[in-house]
C-alpha positions as CSV (number, residue, x, y, z in Angstrom):
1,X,-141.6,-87.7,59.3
2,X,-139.3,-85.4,61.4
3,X,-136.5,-86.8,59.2
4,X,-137.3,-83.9,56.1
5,X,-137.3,-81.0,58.2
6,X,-136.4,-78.8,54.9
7,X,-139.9,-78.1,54.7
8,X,-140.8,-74.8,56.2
9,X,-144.3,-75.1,57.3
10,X,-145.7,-73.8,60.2
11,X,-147.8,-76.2,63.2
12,X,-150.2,-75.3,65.1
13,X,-150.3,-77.0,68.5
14,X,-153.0,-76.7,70.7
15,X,-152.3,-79.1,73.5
16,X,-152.9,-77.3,76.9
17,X,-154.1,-73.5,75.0
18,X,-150.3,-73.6,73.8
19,X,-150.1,-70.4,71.2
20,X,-149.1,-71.3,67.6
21,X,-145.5,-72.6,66.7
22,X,-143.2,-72.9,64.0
23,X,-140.9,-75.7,63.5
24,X,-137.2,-75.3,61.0
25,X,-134.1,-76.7,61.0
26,X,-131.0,-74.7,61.5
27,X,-127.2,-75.0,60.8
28,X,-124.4,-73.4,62.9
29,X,-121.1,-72.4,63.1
30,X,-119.7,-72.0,66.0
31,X,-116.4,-69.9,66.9
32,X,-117.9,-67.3,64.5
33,X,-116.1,-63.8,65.4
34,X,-119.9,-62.2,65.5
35,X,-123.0,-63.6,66.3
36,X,-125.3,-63.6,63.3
37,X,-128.9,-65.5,61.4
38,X,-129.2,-65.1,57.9
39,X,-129.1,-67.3,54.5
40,X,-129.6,-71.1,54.2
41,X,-127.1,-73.9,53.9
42,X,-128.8,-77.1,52.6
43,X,-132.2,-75.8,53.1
44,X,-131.5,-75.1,56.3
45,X,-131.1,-71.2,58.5
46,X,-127.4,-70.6,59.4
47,X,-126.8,-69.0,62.6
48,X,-123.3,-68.1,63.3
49,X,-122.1,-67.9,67.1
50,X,-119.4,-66.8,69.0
51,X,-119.7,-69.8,71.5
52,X,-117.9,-73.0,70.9
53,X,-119.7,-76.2,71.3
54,X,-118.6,-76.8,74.5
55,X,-121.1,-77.9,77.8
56,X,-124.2,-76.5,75.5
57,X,-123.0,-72.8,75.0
58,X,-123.4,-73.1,71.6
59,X,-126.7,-74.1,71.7
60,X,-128.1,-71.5,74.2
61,X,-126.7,-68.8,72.2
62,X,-128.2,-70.3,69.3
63,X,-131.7,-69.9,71.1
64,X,-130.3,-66.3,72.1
65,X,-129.6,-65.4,68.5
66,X,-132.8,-66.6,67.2
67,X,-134.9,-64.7,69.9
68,X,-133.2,-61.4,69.1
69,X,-133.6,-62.3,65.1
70,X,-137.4,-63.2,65.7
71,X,-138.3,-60.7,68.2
72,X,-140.2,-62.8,70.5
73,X,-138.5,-63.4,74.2
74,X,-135.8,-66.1,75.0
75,X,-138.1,-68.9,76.5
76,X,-140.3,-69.2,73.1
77,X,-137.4,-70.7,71.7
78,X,-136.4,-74.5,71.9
79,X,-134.3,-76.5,70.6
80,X,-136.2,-79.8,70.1
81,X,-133.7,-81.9,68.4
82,X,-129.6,-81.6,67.7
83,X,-128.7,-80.1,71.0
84,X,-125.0,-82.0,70.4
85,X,-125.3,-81.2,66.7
86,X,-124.5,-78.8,64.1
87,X,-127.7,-79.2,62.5
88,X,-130.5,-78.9,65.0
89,X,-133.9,-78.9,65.1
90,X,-135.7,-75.3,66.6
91,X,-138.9,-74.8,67.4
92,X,-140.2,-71.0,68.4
93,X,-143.7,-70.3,69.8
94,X,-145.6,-67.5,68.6
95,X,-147.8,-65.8,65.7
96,X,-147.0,-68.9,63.1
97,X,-148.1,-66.4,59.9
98,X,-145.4,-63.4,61.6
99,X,-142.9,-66.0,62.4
100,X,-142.8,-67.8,59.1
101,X,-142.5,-64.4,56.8
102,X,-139.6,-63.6,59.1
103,X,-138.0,-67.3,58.6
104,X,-138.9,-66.6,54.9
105,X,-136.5,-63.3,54.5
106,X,-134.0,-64.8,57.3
107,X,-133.2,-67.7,54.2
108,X,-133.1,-65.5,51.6
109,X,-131.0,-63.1,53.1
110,X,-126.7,-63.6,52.9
């Protein structure tokens, strides 16, 4: 069920030779003075931006942030659910073992 997306466990998705993918919820703050990823809020990854929620700003620098912080390029990273919300749904394509360890020392860190 897409409802618990606590659970940090990595997909794989194969559908038209798509590379690997992880799937986690995040939680952000918006209006944020820098733009920052790191420790968890409910179980899910905060992400602080500088955008306001305004016309989807928010939400593209969200995906901006999270590039940067995962090291893969800008278009791996989608926002599958939440684009109107503070808690939204993110999904990033890529090595699903490298991508998870990072997710891993993103939540623990402050």
């Amino acid at each position: 069920m897409l409802e618990q997306f606590n659970v940090v466990a990595p997909y794989t998705f194969r559908a038209r030779d798509s590379p690997c993918m992880i799937r986690f919820t995040v939680r952000v703050h918006t209006g944020s003075t820098a733009s920052s990823v790191g420790g968890a809020y409910d179980g899910a990854l905060q992400v602080h931006v500088q955008a306001r929620a305004i016309d989807g700003a928010a939400t593209n620098e969200v995906c901006a942030v999270l590039a940067d912080a995962f090291g893969v390029r800008p278009g791996a990273v989608k926002c599958v659910r939440g684009a109107r919300s503070r808690t939204k749904l993110i999904c990033i394509e890529g090595n699903d073992d490298v991508l998870a360890g990072q997710l891993s020392t993103l939540l623990s860190s402050t």
